[in-house]
C-alpha positions as CSV (number, residue, x, y, z in Angstrom):
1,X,185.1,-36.1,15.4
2,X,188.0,-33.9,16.5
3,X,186.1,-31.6,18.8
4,X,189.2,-29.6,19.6
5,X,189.6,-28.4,16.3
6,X,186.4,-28.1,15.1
7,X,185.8,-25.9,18.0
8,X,188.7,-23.8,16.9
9,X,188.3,-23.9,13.0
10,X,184.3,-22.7,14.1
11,X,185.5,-20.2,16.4
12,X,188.3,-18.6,14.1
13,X,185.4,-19.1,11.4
14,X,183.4,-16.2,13.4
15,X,186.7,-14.1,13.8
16,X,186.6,-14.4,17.7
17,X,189.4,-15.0,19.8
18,X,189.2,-17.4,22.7
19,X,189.2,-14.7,24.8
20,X,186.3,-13.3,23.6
21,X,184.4,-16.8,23.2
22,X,185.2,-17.7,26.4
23,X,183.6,-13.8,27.7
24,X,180.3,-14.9,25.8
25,X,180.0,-17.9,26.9
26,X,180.8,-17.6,30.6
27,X,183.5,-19.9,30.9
28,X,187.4,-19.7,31.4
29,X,190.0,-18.6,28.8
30,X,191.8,-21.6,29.7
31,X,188.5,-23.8,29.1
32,X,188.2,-22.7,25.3
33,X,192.0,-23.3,25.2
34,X,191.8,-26.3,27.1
35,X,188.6,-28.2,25.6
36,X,190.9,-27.0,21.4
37,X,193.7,-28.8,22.5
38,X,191.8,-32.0,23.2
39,X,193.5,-31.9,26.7
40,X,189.7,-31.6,28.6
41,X,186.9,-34.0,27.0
42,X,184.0,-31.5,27.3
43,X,180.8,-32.7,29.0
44,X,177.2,-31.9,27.2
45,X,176.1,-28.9,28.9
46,X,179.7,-27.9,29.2
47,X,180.0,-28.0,25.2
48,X,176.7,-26.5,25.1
49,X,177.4,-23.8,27.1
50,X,181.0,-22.7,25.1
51,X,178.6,-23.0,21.8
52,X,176.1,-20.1,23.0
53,X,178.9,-17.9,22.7
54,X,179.1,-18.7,19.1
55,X,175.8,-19.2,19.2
56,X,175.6,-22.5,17.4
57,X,173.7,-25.7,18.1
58,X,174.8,-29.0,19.4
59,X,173.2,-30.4,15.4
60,X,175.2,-27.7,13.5
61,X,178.5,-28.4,15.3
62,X,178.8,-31.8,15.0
63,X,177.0,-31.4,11.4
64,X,180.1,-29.1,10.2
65,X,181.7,-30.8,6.9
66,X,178.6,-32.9,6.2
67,X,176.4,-32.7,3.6
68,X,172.7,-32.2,4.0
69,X,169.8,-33.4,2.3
70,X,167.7,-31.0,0.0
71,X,164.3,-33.2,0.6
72,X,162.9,-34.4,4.0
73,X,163.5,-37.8,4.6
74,X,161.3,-40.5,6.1
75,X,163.8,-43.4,7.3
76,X,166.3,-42.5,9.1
77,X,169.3,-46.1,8.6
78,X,171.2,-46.3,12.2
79,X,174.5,-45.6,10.5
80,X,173.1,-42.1,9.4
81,X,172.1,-40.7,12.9
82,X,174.6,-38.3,14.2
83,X,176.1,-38.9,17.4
84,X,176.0,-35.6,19.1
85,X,177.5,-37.0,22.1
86,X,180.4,-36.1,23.5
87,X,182.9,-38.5,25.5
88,X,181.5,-41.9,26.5
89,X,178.1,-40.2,25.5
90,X,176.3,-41.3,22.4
91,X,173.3,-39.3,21.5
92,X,172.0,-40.2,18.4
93,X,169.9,-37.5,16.7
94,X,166.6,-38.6,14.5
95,X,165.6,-37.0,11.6
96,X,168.5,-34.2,11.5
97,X,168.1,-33.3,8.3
98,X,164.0,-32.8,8.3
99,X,163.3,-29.2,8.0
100,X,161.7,-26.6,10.8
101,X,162.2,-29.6,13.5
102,X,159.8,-29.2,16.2
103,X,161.3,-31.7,18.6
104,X,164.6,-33.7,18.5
105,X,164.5,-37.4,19.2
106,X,167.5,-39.4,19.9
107,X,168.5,-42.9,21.1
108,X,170.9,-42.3,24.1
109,X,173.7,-44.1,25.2
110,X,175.4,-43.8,28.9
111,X,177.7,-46.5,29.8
112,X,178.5,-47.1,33.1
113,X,180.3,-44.2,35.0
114,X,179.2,-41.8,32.9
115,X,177.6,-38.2,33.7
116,X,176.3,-35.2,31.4
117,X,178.3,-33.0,34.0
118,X,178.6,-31.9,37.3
119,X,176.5,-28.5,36.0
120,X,173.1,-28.9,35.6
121,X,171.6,-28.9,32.5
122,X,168.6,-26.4,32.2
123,X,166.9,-24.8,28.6
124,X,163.6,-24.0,27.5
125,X,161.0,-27.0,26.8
126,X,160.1,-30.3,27.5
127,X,161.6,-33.6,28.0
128,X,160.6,-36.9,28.1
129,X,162.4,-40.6,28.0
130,X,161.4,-44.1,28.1
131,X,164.5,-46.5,29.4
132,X,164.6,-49.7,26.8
133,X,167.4,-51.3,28.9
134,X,169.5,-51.0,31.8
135,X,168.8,-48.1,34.7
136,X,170.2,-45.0,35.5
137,X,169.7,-41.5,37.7
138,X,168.0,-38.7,36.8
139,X,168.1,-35.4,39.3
140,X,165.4,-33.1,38.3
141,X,165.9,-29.8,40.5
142,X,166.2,-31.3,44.5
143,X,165.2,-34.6,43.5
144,X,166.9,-37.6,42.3
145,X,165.3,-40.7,40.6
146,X,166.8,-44.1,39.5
147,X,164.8,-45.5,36.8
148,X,165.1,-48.7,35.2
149,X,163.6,-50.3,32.0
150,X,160.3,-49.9,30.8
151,X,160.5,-46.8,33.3
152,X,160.1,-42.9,31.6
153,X,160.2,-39.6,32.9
154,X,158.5,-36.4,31.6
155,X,159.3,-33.0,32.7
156,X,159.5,-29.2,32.3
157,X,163.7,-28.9,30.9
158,X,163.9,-25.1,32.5
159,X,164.5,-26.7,35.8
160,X,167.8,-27.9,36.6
161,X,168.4,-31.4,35.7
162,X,171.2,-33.9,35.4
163,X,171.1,-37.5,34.1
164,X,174.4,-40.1,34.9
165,X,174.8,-43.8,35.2
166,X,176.8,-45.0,38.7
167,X,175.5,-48.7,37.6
168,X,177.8,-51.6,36.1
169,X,175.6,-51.9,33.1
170,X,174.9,-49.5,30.1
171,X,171.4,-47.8,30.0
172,X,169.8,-47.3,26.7
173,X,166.6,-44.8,26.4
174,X,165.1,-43.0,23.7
175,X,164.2,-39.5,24.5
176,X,162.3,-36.6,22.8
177,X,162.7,-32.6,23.7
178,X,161.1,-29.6,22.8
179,X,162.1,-27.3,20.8
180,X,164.4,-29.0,18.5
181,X,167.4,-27.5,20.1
182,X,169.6,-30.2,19.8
């Protein structure tokens, strides 16, 4: 997905200027302009944060051109989950499409080196992981954990948190958060 222009075609789509986005959301002019042009790869919260502006979801922006089911589904085939990642970041939603979602579930991805963003990430809820392989850090307010497979973590998402992998090997986990704001 071009995020650039989808950011840009969305943005235009709600008659604001990036001026006026970028006044919403709390960032830079030069951020909006920056992150359309391709030239910055946004991080999560980052993208997150321009999208409030809009206000628009993490699930309907990288959902814009796709078609959605009219019935709830039950099986959810791995080449139908949609990687709302963004960079080296693949976070594969579950269930997407099923209606009133109380929680989003998704299989993450961080390969080594990478980071949701020097800005913690902080919204209302709960989350809560289990690490199928590899190990990575979580910082959860003042504190920072490493946890490996077969580890999980469980916590209140209004404090500040931040997950990134400094390690040589991918980490894979499965996560579920509350509400379904992803």
């Amino acid at each position: 997905m071009d995020i650039g222009a989808s950011l840009k075609a969305v943005r235009k789509m709600k008659g604001l200027s990036q001026r006026e986005l970028a006044k919403r959301a709390g960032v830079t002019n030069s951020t909006i302009s920056m992150i359309e042009k391709n030239s910055v790869s946004p991080s999560v919260s980052s993208l997150k944060k321009v999208l409030s502006g809009i206000p628009m979801s993490l699930v309907e922006f990288f959902s814009i051109g796709e078609n959605g089911t009219t019935e709830p589904k039950v099986v959810y085939r791995s080449n139908e989950l949609l990687d709302i990642g963004t960079g080296p970041l693949e976070f594969k939603l579950i269930g997407r499409d099923y209606p009133k979602r109380a929680m989003s579930v998704m299989s993450e991805t961080y390969p080594p080196g990478a980071d949701t963003g020097e800005e913690m990430l902080r919204h209302e809820g709960e989350e809560a992981a289990l690490v199928i392989t590899g190990r990575f850090e979580l910082t959860v307010g003042e504190e920072v954990f490493i946890l490996e497979a077969g580890d999980s973590y469980y916590f209140n998402s209004e404090q500040p948190h931040r997950f990134r992998n400094p390690f040589d090997e991918p980490c894979h986990l499965v996560s579920a958060t509350t509400p379904a704001n992803f």
